[in-house]
C-alpha positions as CSV (number, residue, x, y, z in Angstrom):
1,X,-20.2,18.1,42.5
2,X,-19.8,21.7,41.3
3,X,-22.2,23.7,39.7
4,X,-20.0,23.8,36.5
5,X,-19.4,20.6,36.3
6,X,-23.4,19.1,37.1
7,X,-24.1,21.8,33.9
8,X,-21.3,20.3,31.6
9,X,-22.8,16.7,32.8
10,X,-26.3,18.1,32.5
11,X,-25.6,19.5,28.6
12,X,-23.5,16.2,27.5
13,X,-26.3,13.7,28.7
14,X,-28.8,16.1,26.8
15,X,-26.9,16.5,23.9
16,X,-26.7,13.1,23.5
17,X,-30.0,12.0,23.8
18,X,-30.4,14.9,21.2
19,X,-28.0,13.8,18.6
20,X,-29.2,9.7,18.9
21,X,-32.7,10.8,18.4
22,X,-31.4,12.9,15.3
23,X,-29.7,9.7,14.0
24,X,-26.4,10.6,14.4
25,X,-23.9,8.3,14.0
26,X,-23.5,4.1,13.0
27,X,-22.0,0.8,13.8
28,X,-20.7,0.6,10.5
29,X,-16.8,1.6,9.5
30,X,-18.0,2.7,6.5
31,X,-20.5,5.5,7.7
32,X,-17.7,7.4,9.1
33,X,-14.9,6.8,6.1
34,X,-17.9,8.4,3.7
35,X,-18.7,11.8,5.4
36,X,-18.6,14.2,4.8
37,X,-19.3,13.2,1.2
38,X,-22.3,10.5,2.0
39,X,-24.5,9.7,4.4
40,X,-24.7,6.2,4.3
41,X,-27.7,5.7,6.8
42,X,-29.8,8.7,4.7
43,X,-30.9,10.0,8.0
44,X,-29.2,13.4,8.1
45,X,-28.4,13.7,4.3
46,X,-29.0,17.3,3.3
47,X,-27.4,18.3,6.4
48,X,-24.2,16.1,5.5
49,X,-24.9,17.6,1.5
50,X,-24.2,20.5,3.2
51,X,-21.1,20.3,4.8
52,X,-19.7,18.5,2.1
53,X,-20.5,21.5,0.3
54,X,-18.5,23.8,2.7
55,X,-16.0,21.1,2.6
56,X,-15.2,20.9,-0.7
57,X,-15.4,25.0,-0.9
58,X,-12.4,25.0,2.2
59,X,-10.4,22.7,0.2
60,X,-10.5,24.9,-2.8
61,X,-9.9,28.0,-1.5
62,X,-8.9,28.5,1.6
63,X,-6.5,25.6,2.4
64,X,-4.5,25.2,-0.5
65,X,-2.6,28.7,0.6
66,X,-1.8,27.9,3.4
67,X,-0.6,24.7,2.5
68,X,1.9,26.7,-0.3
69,X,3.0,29.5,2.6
70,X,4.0,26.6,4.7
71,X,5.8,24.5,2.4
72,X,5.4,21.3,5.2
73,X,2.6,19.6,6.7
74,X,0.3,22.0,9.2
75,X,-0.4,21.5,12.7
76,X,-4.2,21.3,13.0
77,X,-6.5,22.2,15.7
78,X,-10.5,20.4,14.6
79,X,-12.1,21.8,17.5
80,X,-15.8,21.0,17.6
81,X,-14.3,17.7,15.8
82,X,-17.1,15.5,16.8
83,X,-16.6,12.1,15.2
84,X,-13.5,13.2,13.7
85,X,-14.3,13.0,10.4
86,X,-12.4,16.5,9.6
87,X,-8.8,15.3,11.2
88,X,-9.2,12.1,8.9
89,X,-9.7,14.2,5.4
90,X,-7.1,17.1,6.7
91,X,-4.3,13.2,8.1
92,X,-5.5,11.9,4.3
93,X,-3.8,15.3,3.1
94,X,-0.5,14.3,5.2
95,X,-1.4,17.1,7.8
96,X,-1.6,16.8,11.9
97,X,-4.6,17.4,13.5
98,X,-5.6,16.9,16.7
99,X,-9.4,16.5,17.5
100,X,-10.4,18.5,20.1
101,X,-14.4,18.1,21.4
102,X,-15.6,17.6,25.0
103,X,-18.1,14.8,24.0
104,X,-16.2,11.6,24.1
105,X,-19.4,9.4,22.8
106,X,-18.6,6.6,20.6
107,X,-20.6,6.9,17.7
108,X,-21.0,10.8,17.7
109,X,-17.5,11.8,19.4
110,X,-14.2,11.4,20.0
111,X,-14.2,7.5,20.5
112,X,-15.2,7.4,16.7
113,X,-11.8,7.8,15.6
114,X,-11.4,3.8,16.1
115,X,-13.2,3.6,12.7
116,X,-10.9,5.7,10.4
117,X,-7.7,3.8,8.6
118,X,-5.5,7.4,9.0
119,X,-5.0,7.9,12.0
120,X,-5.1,11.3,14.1
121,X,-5.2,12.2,17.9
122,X,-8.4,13.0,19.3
123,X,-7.9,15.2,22.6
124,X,-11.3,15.3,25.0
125,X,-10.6,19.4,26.1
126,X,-13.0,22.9,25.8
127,X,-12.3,25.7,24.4
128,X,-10.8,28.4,26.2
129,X,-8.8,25.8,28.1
130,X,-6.7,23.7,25.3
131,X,-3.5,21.4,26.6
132,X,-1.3,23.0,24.0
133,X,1.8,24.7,24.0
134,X,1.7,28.3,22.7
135,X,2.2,29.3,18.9
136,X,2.1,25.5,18.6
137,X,-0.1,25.3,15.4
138,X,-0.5,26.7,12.1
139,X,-4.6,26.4,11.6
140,X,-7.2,26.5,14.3
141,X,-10.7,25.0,12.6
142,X,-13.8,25.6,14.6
143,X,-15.7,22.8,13.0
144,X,-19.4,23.5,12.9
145,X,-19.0,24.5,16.6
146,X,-17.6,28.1,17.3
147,X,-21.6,28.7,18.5
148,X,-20.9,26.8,21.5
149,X,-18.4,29.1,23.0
150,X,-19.8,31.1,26.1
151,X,-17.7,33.6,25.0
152,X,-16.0,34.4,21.6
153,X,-13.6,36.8,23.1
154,X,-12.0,34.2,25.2
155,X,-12.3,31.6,22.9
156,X,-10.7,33.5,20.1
157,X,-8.0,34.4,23.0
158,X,-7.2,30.9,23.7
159,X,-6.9,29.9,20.0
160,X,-4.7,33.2,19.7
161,X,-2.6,32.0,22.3
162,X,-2.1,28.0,20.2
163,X,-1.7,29.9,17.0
164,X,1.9,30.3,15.8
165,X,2.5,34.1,14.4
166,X,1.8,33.4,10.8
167,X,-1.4,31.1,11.7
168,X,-5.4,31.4,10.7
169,X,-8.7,31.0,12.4
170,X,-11.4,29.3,10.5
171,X,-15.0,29.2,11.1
172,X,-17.2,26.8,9.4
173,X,-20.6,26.0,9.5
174,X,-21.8,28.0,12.3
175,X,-24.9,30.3,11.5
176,X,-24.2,34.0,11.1
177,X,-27.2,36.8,10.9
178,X,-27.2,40.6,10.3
179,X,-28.4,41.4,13.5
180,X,-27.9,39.8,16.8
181,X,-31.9,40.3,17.5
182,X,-32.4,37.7,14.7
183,X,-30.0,35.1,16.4
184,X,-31.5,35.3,19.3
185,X,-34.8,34.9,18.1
186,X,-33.4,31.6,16.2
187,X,-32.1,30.4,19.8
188,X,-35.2,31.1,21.4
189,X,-37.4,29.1,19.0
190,X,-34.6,26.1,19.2
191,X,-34.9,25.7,23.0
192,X,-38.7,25.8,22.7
193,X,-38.5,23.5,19.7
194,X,-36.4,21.0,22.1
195,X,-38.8,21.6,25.0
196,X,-41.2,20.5,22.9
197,X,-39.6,17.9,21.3
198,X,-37.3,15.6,24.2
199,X,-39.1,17.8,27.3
200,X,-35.7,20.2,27.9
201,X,-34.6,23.1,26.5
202,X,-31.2,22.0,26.3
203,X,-29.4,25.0,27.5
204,X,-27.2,23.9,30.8
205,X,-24.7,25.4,29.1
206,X,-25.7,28.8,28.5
207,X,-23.3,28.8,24.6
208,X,-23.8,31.6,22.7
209,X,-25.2,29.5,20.0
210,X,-24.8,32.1,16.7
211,X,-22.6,34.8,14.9
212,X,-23.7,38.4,14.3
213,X,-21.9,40.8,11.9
214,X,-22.0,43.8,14.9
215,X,-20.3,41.0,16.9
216,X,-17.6,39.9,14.6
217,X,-16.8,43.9,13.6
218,X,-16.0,44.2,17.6
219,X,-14.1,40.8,18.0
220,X,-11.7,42.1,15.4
221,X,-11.4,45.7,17.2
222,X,-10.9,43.5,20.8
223,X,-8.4,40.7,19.5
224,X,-7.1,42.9,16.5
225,X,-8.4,40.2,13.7
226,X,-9.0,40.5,10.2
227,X,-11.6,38.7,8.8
228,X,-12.2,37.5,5.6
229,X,-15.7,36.0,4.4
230,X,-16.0,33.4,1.7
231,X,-19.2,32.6,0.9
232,X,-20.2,29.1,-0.9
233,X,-23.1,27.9,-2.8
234,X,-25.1,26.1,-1.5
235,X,-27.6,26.2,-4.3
236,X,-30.7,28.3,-5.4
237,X,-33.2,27.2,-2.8
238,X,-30.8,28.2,0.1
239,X,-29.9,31.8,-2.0
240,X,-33.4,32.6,-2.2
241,X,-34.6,31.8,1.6
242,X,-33.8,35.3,2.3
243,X,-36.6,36.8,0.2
244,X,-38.9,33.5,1.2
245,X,-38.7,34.6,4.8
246,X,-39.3,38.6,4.2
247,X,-42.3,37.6,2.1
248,X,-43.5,35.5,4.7
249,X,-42.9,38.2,7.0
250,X,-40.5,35.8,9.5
251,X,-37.1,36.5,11.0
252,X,-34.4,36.6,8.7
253,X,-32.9,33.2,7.7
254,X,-28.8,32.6,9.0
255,X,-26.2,32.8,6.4
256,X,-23.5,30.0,6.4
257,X,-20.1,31.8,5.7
258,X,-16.8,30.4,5.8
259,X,-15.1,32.6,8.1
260,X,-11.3,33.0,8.5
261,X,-9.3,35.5,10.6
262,X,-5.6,36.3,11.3
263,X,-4.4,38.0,14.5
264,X,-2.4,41.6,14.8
265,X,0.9,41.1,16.2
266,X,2.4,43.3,18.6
């Protein structure tokens, strides 16, 4: 067995004993037709409040343009899709995505889809190497998961490459900081919180695991992007953490933009 392949083993088998202990997932249909909306087992609620949060915000904003530009259902990419509750609300809406994820787990992956009515195709596949024909799709969503690339320059690259000339990049819920110091001292506490926790750090994989505004700046110089930042609300305890972690004199707190980018044509 290759070293690549005994470290994607390695992270799937501990990101699965990760997301079980966290409660992820159900054996009930229902569970996975209510997210992101409910969370019908009450075991990840705010974190589900959350998304729902972001969702709602994407559905308000950013998708019903492009939805008007292209006049026609959009091809989707959900990568990061997980259980696939994103390609059901985006089929509901008469779109076609396609959920891409390498973690084929039946309650918290791509063998979920079984549960939803509307159906969509989910595609087991990583990032910088997607089975897709070039300028292919319209939208590329990384769904809560752009902070497992290795590398955002090739990621971005690959989902260039898939993109169709008029098509967007979106980025949601993935923490972003300031600084890059401060998401690396989040990462460093998160391993140490797992080692502590499950007795591994969880880091086979060595993913980048956050979003930095110096980062994003040179992204859009390297790939010539534009980005845009919306910014939801996600209420006034979440505003104020900011000033709660200065006066407390800890590392800033992440911020959880919506993030989308087109790409410069030559």
């Amino acid at each position: 067995m290759s070293t690549a392949t005994e470290s994607r083993r390695r992270f799937l088998e501990e990101y699965r004993h990760i997301r079980y202990a966290e409660g992820r997932g159900s054996d009930d249909a229902d569970y996975y037709r209510a997210l992101p909306y409910r969370d019908l087992t009450g075991r990840n609620s705010a974190m589900w409040e959350m998304r729902a949060t972001t969702w709602r915000y994407f559905l308000r904003v950013v998708l019903p343009p492009i939805e008007r530009a292209a006049g026609r259902p959009l091809d989707i990419l959900d990568l990061g899709a997980g259980n696939g509750w994103m390609s059901y609300r985006l089929a509901q809406r008469n779109h076609r995505p396609v959920a891409v994820d390498i973690f084929p787990d039946a309650r918290d992956g791509l063998r979920a889809a079984r549960y939803y009515p509307t159906p969509f195709l989910p595609v087991e596949a990583e990032f910088d190497r997607l089975p897709f024909l070039s300028s292919s799709c319209d939208l590329v969503i990384y769904n809560a998961s752009i902070h497992y690339s290795t590398n955002y320059e090739t990621t971005l690259a690959e989902a260039r490459r898939c993109l169709r000339p008029t098509g967007l990049v979106a980025i949601l819920d993935s923490p972003v900081y300031r600084l890059r110091e401060h998401g690396e001292r989040m990462a460093a506490e998160r391993h140490a919180e797992f080692q502590r926790r499950y007795g591994f750090r969880s880091d086979a994989i060595p993913s980048i695991e956050f979003l930095d505004k110096p980062a994003l700046s040179e992204l859009a110089r390297q790939l010539g992007m534009r980005w845009t930042v919306h910014r939801p609300w996600y209420g006034w305890a979440w505003h104020l953490r900011p000033l709660k972690a200065m006066l407390a004199r800890r590392r800033p707190p992440s911020r959880f933009w919506i993030l989308t980018g087109r790409f410069g044509r030559t």
